[in-house]
Every structure is written in C-alpha cells, then in structure tokens.
N, CA and C atoms of all chains as a GROMACS GRO file, in nm:
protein
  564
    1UNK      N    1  -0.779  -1.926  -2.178
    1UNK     CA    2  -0.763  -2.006  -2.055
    1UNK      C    3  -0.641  -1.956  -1.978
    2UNK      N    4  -0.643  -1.892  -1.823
    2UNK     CA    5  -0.547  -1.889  -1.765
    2UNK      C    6  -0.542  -1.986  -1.650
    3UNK      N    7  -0.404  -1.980  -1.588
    3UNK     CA    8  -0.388  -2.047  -1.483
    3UNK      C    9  -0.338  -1.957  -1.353
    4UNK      N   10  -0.451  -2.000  -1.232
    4UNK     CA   11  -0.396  -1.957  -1.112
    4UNK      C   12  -0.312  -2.058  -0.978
    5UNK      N   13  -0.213  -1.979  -0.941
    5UNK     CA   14  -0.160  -2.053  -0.814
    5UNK      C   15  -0.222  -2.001  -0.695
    6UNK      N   16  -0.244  -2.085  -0.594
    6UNK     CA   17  -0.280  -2.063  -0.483
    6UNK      C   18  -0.207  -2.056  -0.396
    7UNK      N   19  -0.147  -1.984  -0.279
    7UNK     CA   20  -0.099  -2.002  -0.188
    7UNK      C   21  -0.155  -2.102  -0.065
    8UNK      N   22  -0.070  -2.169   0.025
    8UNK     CA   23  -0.144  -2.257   0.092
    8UNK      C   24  -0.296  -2.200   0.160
    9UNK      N   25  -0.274  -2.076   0.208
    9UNK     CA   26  -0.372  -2.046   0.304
    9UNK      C   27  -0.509  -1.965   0.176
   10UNK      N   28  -0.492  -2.047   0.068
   10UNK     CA   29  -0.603  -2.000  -0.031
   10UNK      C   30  -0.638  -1.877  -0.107
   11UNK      N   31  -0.539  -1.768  -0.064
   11UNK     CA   32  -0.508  -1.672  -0.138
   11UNK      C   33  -0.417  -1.680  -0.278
   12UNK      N   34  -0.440  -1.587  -0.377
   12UNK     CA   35  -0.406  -1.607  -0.550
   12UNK      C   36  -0.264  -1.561  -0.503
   13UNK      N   37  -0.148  -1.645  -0.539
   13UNK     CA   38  -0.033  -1.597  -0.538
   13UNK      C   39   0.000  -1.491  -0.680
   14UNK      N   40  -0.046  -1.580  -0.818
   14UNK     CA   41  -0.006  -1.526  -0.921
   14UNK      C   42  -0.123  -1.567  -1.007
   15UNK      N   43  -0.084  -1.537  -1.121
   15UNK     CA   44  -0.182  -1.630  -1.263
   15UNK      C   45  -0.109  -1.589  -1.387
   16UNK      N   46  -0.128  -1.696  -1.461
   16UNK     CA   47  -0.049  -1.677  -1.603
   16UNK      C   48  -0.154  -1.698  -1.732
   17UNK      N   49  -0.112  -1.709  -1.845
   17UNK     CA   50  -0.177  -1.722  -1.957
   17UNK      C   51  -0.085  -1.893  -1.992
   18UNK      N   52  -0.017  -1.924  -1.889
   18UNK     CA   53   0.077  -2.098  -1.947
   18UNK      C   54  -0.022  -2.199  -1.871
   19UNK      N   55  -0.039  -2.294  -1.923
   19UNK     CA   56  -0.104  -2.408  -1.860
   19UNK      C   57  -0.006  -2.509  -1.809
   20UNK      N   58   0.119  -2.502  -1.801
   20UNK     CA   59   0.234  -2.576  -1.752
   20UNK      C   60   0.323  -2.559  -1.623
   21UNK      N   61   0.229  -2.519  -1.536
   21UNK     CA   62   0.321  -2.422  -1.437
   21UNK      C   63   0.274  -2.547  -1.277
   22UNK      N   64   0.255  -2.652  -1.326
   22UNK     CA   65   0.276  -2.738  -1.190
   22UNK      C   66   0.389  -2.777  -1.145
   23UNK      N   67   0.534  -2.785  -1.228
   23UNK     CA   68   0.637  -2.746  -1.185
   23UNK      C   69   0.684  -2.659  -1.121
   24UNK      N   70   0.586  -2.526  -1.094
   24UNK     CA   71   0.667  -2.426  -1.025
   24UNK      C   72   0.618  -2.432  -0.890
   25UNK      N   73   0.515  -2.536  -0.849
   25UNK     CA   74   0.481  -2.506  -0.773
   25UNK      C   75   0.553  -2.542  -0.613
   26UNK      N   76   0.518  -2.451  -0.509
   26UNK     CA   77   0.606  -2.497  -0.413
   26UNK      C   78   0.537  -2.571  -0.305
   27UNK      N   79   0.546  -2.652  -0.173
   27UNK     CA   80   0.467  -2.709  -0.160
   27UNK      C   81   0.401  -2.652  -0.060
   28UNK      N   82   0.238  -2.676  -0.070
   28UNK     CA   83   0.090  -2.664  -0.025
   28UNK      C   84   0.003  -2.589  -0.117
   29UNK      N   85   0.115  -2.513  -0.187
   29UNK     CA   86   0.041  -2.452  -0.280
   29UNK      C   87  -0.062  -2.520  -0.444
   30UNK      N   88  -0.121  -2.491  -0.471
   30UNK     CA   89  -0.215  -2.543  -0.560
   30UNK      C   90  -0.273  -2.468  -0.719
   31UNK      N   91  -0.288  -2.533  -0.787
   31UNK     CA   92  -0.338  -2.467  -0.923
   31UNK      C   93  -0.437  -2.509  -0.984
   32UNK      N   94  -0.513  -2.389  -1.032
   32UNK     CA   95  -0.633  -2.416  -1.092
   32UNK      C   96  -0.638  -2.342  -1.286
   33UNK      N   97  -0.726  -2.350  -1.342
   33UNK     CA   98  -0.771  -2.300  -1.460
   33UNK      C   99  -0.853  -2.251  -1.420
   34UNK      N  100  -0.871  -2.109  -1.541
   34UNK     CA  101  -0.991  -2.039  -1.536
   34UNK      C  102  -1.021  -1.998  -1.680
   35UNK      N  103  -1.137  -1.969  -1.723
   35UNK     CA  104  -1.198  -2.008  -1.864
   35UNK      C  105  -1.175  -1.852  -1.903
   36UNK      N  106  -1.110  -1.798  -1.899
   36UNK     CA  107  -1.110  -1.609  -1.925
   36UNK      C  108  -0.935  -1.626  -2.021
   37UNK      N  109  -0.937  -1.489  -2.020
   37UNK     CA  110  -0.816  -1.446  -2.081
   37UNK      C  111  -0.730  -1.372  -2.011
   38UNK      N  112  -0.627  -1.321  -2.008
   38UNK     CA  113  -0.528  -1.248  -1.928
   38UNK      C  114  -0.576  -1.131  -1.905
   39UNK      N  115  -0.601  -1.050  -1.944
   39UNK     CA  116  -0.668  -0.888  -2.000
   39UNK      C  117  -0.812  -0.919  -1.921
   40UNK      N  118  -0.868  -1.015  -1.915
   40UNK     CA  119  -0.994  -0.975  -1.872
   40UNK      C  120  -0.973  -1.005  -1.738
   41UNK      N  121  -0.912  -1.114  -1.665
   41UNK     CA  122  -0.880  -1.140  -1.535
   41UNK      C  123  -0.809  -1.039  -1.481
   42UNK      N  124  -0.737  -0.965  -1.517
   42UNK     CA  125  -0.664  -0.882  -1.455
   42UNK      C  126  -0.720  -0.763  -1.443
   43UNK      N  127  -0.832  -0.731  -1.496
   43UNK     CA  128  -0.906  -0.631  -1.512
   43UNK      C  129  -1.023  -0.656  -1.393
   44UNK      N  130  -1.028  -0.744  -1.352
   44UNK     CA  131  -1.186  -0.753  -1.219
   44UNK      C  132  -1.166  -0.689  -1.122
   45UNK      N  133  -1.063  -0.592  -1.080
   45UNK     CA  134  -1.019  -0.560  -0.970
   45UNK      C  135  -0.871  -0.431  -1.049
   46UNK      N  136  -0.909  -0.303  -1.023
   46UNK     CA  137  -0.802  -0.206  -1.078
   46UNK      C  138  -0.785  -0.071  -0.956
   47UNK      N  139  -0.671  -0.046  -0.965
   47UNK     CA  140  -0.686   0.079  -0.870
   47UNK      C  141  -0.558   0.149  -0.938
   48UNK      N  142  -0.630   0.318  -0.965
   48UNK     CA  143  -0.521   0.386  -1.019
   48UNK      C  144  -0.550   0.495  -0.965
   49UNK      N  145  -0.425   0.621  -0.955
   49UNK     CA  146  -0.408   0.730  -0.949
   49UNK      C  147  -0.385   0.835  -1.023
   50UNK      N  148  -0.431   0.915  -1.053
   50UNK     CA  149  -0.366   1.003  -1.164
   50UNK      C  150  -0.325   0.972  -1.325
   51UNK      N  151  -0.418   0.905  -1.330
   51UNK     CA  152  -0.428   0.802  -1.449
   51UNK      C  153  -0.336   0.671  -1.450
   52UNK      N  154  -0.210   0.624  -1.347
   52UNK     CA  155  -0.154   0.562  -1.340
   52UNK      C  156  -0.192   0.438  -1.280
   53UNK      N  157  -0.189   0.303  -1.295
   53UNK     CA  158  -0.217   0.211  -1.254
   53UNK      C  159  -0.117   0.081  -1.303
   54UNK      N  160  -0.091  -0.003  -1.147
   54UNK     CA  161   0.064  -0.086  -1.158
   54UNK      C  162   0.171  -0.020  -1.157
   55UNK      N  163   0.191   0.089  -1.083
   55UNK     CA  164   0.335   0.139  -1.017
   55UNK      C  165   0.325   0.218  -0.909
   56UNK      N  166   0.456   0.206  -0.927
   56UNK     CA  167   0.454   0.316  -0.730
   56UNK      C  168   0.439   0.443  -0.800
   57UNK      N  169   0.372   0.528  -0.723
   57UNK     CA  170   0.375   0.720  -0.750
   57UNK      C  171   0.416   0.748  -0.619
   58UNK      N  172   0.478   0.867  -0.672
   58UNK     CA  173   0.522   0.964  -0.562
   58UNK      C  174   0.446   1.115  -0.610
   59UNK      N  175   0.449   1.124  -0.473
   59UNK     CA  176   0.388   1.284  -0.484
   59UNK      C  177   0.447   1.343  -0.374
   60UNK      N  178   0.427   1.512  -0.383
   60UNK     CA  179   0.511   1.552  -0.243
   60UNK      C  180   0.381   1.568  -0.158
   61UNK      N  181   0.500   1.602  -0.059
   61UNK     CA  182   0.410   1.661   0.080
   61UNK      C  183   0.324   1.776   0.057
   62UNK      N  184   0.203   1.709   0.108
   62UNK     CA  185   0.131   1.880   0.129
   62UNK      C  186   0.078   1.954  -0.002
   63UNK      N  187   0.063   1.863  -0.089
   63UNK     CA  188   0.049   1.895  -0.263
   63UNK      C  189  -0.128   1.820  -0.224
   64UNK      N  190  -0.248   1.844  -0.164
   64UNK     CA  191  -0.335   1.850  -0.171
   64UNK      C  192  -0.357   1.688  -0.195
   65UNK      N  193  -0.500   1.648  -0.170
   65UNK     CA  194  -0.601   1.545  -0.162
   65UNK      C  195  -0.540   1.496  -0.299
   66UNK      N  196  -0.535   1.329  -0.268
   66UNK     CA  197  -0.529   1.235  -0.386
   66UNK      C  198  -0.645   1.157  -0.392
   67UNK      N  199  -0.689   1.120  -0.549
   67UNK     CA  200  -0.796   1.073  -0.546
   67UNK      C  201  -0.763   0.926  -0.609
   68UNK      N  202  -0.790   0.805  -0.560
   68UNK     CA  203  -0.806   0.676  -0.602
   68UNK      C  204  -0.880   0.623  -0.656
   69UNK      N  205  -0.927   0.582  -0.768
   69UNK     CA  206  -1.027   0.503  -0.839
   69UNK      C  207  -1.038   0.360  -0.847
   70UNK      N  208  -1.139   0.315  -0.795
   70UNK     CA  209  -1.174   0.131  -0.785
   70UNK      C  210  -1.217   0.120  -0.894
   71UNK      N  211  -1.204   0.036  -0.986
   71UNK     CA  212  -1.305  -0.059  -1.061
   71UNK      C  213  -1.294  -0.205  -1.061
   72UNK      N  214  -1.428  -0.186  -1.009
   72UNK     CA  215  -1.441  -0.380  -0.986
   72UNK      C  216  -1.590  -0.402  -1.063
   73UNK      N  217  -1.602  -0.443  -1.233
   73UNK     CA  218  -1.692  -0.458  -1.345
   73UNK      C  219  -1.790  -0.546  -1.243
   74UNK      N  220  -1.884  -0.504  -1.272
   74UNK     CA  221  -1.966  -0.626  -1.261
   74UNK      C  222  -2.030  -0.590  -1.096
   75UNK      N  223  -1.982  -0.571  -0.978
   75UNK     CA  224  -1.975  -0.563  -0.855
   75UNK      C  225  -2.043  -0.480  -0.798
   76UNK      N  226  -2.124  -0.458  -0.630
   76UNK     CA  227  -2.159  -0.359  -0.649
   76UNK      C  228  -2.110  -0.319  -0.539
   77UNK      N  229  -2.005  -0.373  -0.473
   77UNK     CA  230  -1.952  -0.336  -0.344
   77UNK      C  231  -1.805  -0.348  -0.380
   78UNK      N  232  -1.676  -0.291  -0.266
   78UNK     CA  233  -1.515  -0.338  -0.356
   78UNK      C  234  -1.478  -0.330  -0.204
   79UNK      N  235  -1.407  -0.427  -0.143
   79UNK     CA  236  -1.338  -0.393  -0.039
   79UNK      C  237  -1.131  -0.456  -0.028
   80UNK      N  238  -1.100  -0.321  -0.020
   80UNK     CA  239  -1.025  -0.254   0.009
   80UNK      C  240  -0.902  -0.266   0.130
   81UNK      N  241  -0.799  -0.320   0.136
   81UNK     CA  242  -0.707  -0.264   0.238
   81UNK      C  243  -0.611  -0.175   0.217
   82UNK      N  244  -0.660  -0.059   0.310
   82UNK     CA  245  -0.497   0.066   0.290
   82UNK      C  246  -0.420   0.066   0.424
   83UNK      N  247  -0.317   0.007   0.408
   83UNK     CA  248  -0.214   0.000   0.539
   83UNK      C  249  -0.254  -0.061   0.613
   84UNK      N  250  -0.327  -0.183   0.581
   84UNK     CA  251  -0.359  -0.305   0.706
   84UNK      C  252  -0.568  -0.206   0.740
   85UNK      N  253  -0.576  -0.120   0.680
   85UNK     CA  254  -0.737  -0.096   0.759
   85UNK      C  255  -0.822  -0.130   0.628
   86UNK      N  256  -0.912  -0.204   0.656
   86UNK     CA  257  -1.010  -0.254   0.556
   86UNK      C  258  -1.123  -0.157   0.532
   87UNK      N  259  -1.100  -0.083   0.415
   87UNK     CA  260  -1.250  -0.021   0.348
   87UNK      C  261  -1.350  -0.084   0.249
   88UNK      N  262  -1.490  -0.066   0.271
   88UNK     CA  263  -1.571  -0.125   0.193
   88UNK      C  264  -1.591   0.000   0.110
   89UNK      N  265  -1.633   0.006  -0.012
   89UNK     CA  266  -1.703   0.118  -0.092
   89UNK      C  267  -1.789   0.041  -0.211
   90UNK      N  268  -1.920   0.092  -0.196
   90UNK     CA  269  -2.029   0.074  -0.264
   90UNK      C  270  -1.980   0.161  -0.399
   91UNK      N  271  -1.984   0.055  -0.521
   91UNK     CA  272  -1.955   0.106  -0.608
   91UNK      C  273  -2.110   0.113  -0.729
   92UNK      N  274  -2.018   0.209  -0.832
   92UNK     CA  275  -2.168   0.257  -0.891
   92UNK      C  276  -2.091   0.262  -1.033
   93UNK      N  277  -2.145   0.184  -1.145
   93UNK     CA  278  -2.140   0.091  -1.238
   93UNK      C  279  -1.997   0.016  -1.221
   94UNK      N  280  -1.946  -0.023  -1.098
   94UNK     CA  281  -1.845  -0.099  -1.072
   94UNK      C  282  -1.729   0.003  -1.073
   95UNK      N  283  -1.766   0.153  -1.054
   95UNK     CA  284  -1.650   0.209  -0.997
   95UNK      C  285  -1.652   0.307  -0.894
   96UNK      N  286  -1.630   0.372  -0.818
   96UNK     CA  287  -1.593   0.409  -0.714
   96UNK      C  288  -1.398   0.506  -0.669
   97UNK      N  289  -1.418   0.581  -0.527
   97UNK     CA  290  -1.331   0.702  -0.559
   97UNK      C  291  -1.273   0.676  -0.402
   98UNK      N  292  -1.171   0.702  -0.383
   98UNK     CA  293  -1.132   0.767  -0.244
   98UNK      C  294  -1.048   0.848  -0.217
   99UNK      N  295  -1.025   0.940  -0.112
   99UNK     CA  296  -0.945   0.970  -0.082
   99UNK      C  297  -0.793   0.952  -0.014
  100UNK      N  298  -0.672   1.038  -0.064
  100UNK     CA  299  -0.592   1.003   0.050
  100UNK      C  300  -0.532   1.120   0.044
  101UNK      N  301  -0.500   1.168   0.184
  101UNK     CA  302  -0.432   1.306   0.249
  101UNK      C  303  -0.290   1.308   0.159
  102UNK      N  304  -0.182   1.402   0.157
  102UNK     CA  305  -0.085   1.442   0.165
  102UNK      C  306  -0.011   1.519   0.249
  103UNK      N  307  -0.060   1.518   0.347
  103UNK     CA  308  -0.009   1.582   0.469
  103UNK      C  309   0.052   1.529   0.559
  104UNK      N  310   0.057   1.400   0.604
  104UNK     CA  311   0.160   1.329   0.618
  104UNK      C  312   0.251   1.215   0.520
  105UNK      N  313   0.420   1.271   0.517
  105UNK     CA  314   0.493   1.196   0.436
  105UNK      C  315   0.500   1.044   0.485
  106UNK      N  316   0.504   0.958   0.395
  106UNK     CA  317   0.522   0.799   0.441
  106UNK      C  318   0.422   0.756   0.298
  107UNK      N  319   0.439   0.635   0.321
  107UNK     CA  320   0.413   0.500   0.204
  107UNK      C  321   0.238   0.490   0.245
  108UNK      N  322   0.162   0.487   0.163
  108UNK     CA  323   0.015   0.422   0.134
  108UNK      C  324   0.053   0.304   0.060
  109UNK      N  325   0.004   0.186   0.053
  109UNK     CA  326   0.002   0.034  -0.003
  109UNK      C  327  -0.192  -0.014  -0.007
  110UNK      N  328  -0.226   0.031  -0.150
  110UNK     CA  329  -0.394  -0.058  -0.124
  110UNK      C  330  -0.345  -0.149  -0.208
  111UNK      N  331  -0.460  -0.234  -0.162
  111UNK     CA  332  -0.473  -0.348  -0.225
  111UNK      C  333  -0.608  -0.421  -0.197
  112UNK      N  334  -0.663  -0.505  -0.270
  112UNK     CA  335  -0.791  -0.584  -0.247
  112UNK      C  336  -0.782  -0.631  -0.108
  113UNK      N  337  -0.930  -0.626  -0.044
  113UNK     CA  338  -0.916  -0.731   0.090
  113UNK      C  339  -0.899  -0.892   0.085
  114UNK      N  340  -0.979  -0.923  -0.009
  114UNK     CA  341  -0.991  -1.043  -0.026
  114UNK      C  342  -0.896  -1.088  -0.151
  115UNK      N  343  -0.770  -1.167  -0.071
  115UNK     CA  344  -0.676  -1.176  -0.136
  115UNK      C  345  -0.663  -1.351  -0.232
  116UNK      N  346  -0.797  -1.409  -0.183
  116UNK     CA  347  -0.875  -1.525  -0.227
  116UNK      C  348  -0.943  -1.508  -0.343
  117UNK      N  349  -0.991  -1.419  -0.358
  117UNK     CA  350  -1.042  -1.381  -0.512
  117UNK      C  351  -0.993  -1.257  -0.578
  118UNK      N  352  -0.925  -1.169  -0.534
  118UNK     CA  353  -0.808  -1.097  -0.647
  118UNK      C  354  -0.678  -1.107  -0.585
  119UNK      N  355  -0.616  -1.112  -0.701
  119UNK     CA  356  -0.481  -1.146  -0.686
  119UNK      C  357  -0.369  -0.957  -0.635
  120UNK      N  358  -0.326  -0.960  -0.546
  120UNK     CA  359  -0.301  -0.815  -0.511
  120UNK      C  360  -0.166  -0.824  -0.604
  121UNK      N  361  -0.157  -0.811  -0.688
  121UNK     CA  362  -0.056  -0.782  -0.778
  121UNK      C  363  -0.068  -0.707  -0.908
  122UNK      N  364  -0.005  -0.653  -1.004
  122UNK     CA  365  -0.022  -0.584  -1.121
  122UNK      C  366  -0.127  -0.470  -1.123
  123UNK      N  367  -0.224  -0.446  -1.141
  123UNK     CA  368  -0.280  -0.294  -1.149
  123UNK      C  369  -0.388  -0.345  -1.048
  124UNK      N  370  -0.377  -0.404  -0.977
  124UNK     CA  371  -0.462  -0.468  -0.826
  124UNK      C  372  -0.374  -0.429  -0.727
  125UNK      N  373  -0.230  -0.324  -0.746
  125UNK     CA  374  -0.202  -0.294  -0.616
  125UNK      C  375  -0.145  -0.173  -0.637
  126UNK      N  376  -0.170  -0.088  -0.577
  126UNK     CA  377  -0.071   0.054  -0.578
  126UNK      C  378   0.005   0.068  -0.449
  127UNK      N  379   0.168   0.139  -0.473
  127UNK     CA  380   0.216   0.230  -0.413
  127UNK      C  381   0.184   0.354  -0.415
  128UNK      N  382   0.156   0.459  -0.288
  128UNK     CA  383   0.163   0.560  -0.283
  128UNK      C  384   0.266   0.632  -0.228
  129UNK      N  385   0.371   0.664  -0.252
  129UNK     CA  386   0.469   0.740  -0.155
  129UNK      C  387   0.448   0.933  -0.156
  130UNK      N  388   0.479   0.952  -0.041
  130UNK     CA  389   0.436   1.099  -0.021
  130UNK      C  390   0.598   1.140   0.093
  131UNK      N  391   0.642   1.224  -0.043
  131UNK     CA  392   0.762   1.266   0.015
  131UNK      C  393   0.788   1.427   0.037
  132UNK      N  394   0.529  -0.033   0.790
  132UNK     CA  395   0.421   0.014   0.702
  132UNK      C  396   0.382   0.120   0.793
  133UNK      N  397   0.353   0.310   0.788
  133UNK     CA  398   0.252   0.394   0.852
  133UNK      C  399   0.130   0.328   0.855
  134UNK      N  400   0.080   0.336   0.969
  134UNK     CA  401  -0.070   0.304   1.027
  134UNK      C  402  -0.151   0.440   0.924
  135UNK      N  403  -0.284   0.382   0.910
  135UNK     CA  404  -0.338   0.543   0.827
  135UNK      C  405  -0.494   0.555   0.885
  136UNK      N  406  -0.560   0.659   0.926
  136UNK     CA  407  -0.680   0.667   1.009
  136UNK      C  408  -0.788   0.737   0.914
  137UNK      N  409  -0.946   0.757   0.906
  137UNK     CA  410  -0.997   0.807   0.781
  137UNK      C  411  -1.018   0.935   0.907
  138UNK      N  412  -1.042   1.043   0.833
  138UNK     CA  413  -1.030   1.168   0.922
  138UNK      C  414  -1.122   1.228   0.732
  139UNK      N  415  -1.216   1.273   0.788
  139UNK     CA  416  -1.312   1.386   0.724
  139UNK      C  417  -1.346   1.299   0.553
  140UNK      N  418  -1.329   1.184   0.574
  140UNK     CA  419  -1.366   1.103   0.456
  140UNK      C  420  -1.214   1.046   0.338
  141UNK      N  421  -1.101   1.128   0.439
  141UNK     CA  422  -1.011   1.098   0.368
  141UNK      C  423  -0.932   0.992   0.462
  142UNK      N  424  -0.853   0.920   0.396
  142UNK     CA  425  -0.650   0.856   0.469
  142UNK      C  426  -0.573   0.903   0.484
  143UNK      N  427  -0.546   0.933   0.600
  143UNK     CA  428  -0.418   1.001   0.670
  143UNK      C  429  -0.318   0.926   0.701
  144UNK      N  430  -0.194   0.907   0.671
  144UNK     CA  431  -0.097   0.841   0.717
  144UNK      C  432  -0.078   0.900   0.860
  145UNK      N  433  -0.046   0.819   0.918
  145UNK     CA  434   0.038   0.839   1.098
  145UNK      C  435   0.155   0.841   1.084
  146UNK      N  436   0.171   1.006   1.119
  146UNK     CA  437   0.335   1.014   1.165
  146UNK      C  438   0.415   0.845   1.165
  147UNK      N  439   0.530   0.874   1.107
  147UNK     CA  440   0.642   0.745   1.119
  147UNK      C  441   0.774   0.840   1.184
  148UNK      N  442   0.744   0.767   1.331
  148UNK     CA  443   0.820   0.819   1.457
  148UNK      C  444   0.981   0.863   1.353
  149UNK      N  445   1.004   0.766   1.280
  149UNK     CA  446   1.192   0.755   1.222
  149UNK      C  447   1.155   0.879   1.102
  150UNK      N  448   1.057   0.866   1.056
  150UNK     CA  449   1.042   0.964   0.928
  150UNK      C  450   1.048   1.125   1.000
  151UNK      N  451   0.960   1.142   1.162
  151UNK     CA  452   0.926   1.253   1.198
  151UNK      C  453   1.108   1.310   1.259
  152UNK      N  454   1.176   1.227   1.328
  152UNK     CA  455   1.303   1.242   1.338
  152UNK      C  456   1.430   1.254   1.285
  153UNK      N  457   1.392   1.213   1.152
  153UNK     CA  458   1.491   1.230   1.008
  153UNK      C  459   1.451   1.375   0.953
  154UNK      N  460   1.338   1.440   1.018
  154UNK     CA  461   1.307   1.558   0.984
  154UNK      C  462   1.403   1.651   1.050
  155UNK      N  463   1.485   1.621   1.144
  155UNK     CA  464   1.512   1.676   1.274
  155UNK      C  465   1.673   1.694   1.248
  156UNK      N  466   1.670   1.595   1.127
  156UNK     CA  467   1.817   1.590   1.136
  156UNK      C  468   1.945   1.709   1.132
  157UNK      N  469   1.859   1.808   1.078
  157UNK     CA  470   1.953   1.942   1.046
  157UNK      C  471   1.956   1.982   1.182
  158UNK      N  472   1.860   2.014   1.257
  158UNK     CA  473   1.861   2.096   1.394
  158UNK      C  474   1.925   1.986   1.494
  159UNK      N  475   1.897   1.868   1.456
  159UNK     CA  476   2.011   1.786   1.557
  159UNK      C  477   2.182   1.816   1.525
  160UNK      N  478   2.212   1.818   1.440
  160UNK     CA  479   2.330   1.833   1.388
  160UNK      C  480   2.385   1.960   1.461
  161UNK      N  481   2.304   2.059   1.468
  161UNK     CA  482   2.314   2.225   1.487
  161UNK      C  483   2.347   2.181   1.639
  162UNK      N  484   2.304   2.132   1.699
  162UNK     CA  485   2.274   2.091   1.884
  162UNK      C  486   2.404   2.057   1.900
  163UNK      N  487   2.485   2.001   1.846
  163UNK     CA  488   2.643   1.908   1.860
  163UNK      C  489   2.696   2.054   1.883
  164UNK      N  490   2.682   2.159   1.853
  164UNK     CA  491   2.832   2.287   1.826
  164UNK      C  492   2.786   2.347   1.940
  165UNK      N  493   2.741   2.280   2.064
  165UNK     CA  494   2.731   2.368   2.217
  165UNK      C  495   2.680   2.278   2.329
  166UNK      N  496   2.691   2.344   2.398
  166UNK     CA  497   2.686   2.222   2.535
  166UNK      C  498   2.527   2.210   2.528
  167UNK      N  499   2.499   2.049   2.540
  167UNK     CA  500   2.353   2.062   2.586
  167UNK      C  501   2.301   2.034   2.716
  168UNK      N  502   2.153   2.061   2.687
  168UNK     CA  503   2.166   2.032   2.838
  168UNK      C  504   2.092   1.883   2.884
  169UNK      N  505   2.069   1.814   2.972
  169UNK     CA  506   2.036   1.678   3.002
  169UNK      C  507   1.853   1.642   2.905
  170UNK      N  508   1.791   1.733   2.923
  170UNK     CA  509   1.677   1.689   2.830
  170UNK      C  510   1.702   1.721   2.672
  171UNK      N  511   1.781   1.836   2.650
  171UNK     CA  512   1.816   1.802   2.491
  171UNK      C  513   1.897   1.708   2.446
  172UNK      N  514   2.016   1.631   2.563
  172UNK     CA  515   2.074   1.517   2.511
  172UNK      C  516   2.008   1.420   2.540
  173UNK      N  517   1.884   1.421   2.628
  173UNK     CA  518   1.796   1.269   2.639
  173UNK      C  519   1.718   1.290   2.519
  174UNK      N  520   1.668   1.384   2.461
  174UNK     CA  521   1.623   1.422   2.298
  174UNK      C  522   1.666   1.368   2.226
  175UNK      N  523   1.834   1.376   2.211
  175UNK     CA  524   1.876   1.344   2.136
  175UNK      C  525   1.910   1.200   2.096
  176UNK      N  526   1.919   1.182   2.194
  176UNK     CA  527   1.962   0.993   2.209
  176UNK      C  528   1.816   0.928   2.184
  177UNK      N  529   1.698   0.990   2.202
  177UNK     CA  530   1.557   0.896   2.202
  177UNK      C  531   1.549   0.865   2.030
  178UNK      N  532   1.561   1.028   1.974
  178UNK     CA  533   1.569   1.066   1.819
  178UNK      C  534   1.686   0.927   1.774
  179UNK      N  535   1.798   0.986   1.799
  179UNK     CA  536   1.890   0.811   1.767
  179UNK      C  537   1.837   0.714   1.737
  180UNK      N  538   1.819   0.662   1.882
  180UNK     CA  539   1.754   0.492   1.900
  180UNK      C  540   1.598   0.534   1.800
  181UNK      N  541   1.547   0.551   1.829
  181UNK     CA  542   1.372   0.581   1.714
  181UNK      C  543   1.453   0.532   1.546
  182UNK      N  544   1.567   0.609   1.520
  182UNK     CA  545   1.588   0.600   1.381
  182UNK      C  546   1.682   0.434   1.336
  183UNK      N  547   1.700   0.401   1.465
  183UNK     CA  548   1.816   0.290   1.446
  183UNK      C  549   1.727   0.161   1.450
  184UNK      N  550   1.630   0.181   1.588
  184UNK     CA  551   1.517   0.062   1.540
  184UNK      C  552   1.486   0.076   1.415
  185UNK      N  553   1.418   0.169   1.370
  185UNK     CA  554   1.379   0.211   1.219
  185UNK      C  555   1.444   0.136   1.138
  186UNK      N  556   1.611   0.158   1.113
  186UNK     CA  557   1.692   0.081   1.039
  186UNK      C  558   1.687  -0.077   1.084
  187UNK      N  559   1.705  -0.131   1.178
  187UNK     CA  560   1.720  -0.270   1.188
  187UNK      C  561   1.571  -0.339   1.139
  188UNK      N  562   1.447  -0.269   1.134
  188UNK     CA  563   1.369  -0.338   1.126
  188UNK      C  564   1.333  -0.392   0.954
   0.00000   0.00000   0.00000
C-alpha cells in the first residue's frame, strides 16, 4: 500500500510507502492510497538514457543523436513533455524511443504530460544537459 | 528553459540567446584592446544586457 499527495490543481506531488503523511500536508492539497507497492508504482512511467534513469546526464556538444527510452507497462500510447512541447509516442510492448540532437548546447527536461497520473519525479523525469 | 523544435524526427534545443553570447566571451574580451567602432560597441552592449537578463532571471 502506498500513499499519494495531490497538489491542489490534481496533479501527484509525491508518493510514499508511509500511510501517515496527512500531517504533511499543505493546504488544498489532498491524499489518497493506492493498493500497489513502491517499485511497482514507480515503475508505470520510466525514461532513461544511456542506461541511466533518475539523474541529470551531461553529454557534450556535437557528440551525435541521443536516444531516450519510454516505458509505460501495460500502455499503448506515452505522452511526453520535452521543454514545455508535448509528444505522443505509440508504444510497442509499452516501450518506445526518441530522439534528441546534440547540436545545440542547453538543458532538455522530459517528463510525463499528464502530471495527474504520473508523478514527474524519480526515474519519471530526466535531465539532459548538453555542454 | 531552451524552447526545443522536432526537426527530421529528432529535438533540437533553440539557441539560448545568453548561452550563444557566453560563447562570445573570448572575442568580446579581444574587442576591449582597440577602438571600436559604433556597431561593434552596440554588439557589445546588446551581448551584455542578453547575458544580464539571463542572470536576473
């Protein structure tokens, strides 16, 4: 059994494996239970690079095409925000690939679109920096 | 945050005006050891302000 917080406007702020966390809450925000385990909730939604997933990477400039991997189990679609632009990708046994350039230096940030049913935090969000 | 556009199936970051002018910084530096002239010091001052918004924001 975990527990999720909601932010007022209905997006997952966080989630824990404690069932005691109505004290933390601040106000408008809200909490629910969910019948899963930590490991498996955190797993409905993953995005990694280079085998890395849940941290920032850096790569340099101009060091060729990076490739991103979705897995969203179960799903057959995953949508996506990179830098505020929303991608959909049809995924195929719940995983899926994208690209991103290295040719211009600056920060990439994905993360789930729908911030109502995954929580954009822990291996649900990557930094990309390209220096 | 760079804006990023899909170009040939990939994400391209968009130039970051402060990032493209921090590039600049050596050849700006070089510009100080001689007289310039009114469009390389309006250059220079745009490059400035670009990097200083940058910082305050």
């Amino acid at each position: 059994m975990i527990t999720i917080i909601r932010n007022p406007d209905g997006s997952i702020k966080t989630w824990s494996e404690f069932s005691d966390n109505a004290a933390a809450l601040l106000p408008g925000e809200s909490l629910e239970t969910v019948n899963t385990t930590f490991n498996e909730y955190s797993r409905r939604f993953t995005l990694s690079c280079a085998g890395h997933s849940g941290e920032t990477l850096r790569f340099p400039c101009a060091s060729g095409d990076l490739t991103v991997e979705v897995r969203c189990p179960g799903e057959s679609t995953a949508s996506l925000e990179i830098n505020g632009v929303v991608e959909t990708l049809p995924l195929i046994d719940g995983q899926a690939a994208l690209l991103l350039s290295t040719e211009v230096p600056g920060t990439f940030v994905l993360k789930p679109a729908d911030t109502a049913r995954y929580c954009p935090a822990g291996q649900a969000i990557l930094v990309i920096e390209v220096v | 945050m760079a804006g990023v556009i899909k170009s040939d199936g990939r994400f391209v970051l968009q130039p970051d005006p402060a990032l493209t002018t921090r590039a600049q910084h050596a050849s700006d530096t070089a510009l100080l050891k001689r007289e310039l002239t009114p469009p390389e010091l309006r250059g220079l001052l745009e490059r400035i302000l670009q990097r200083l918004e940058a910082f305050e924001s």
